[in-house]
N, C-alpha and C positions, 0 to 999 in steps of 0.2 A: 818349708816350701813357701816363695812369697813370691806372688804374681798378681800385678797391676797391669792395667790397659790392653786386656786382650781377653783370652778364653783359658782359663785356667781348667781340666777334666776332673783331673783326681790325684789322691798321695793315699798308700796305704803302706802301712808296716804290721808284719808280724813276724812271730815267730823270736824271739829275743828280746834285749831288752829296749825299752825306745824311752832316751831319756825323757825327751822333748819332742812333740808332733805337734807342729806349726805350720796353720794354711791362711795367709791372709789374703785375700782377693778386694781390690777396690777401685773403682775407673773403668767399665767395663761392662761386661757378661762375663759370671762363672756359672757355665752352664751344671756342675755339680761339683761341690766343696765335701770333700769326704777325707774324716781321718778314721782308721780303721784301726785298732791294739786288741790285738789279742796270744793268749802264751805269753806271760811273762808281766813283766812291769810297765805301765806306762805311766810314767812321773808326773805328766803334763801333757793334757790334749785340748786345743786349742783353734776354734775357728771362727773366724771375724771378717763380716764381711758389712762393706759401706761402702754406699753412693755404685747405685747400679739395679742389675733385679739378680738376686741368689734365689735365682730356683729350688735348688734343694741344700741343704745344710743340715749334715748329719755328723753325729758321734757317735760309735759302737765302740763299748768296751766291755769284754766278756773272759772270764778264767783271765785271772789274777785280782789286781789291785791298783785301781785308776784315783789315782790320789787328786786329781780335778779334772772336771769335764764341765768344761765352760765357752755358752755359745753366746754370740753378742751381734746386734744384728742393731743397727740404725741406720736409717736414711734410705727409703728404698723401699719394694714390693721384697717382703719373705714370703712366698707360695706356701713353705715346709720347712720348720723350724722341728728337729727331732734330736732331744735325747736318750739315751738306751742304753743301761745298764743293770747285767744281771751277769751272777754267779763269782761272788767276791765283795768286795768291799766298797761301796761310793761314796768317800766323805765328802765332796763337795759335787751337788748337779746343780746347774744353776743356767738359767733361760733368760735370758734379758733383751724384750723387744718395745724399742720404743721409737717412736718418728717415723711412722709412712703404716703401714698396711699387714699385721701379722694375722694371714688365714690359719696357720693350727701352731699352735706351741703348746708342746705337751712334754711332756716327764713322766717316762715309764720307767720306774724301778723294781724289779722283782727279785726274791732273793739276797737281802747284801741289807746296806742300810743307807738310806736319802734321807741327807739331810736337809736341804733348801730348798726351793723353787719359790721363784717372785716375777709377777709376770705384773708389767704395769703400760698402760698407756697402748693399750691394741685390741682384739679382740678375739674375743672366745679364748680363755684362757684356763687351761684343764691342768691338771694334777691329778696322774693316779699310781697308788700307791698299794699293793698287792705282796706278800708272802715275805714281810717283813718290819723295819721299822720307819715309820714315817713323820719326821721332826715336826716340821713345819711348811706351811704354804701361807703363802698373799698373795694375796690380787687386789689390785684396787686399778681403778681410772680406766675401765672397760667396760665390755659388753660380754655376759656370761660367763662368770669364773664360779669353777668349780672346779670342787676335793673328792674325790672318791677314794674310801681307804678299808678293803677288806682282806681275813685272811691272814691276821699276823698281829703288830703291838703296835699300835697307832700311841706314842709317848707322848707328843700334841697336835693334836690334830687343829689346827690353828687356821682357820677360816678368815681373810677380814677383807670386806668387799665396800669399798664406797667410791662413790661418782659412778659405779655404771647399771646394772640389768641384768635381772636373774640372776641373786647371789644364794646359792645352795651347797650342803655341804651332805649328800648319804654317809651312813657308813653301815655296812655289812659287811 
């Protein structure tokens, strides 16, 4: 689904297989970019949004195996940058916000296993990592990055903060 110069709402698929879930929005208002898999496979989920303000930008994948979930955000006000995956497998989550204004970008994995999260160039930048394994996190070139990782096999728990403010890592 690709929509430029207007109001893109929403694309959601479930229930089979989704090879590919493509939302691009650019030139505009997308007042909500939502790709939604769940029951089955979804090979590839996908939301990219530049030049404009994406209000909300989300990935839910939940029962099965989301072989990437990859959100990309430059140029522009991100209000809600959210990835979310539990109950199956997450080899690739991964948050990339950089050029204009990231208020939350987070990475919730629970159940499964996350591998990356790199958050550079925005602020307040969180990783948390709960009832499972959690590879790696960076941050660097912000304001408040933080790892939280309890609850499960923290394999490296990989912390590295420079150029910004309040760099902390708990773990319980």
């Amino acid at each position: 689904m690709t929509g430029h110069q207007g109001v893109n709402t929403s694309m959601t698929g479930c229930q089979g297989v989704n090879t590919s879930m493509t939302m691009t929005g650019h030139g505009g208002v997308d007042t909500s970019m939502t790709v939604t898999g769940h029951g089955g496979v979804d090979t590839l989920m996908t939301v990219t949004g530049h030049g404009g303000v994406d209000t909300s930008m989300t990935v839910n994948g939940h029962g099965g195996v989301d072989t990437s979930m990859t959100v990309t955000s430059h140029g522009g006000v991100d209000t809600s940058m959210t990835v979310t995956g539990h109950g199956g497998v997450d080899t690739s989550m991964n948050v990339t916000g950089h050029g204009g204004v990231d208020t939350s970008m987070t990475v919730t994995g629970h159940g499964g296993v996350n591998t990356l999260m790199t958050g550079h160039g925005g602020v307040n930048t969180l990783m948390t990592g709960h009832g499972g394994v959690n590879t790696s996190m960076t941050g660097h070139g912000g304001v408040n990055t933080l790892m939280t990782g309890h609850g499960g096999v923290n394999t490296s728990t990989t912390l590295t903060g420079h150029g910004g403010v309040n760099t902390s890592m708990p773990g319980h």
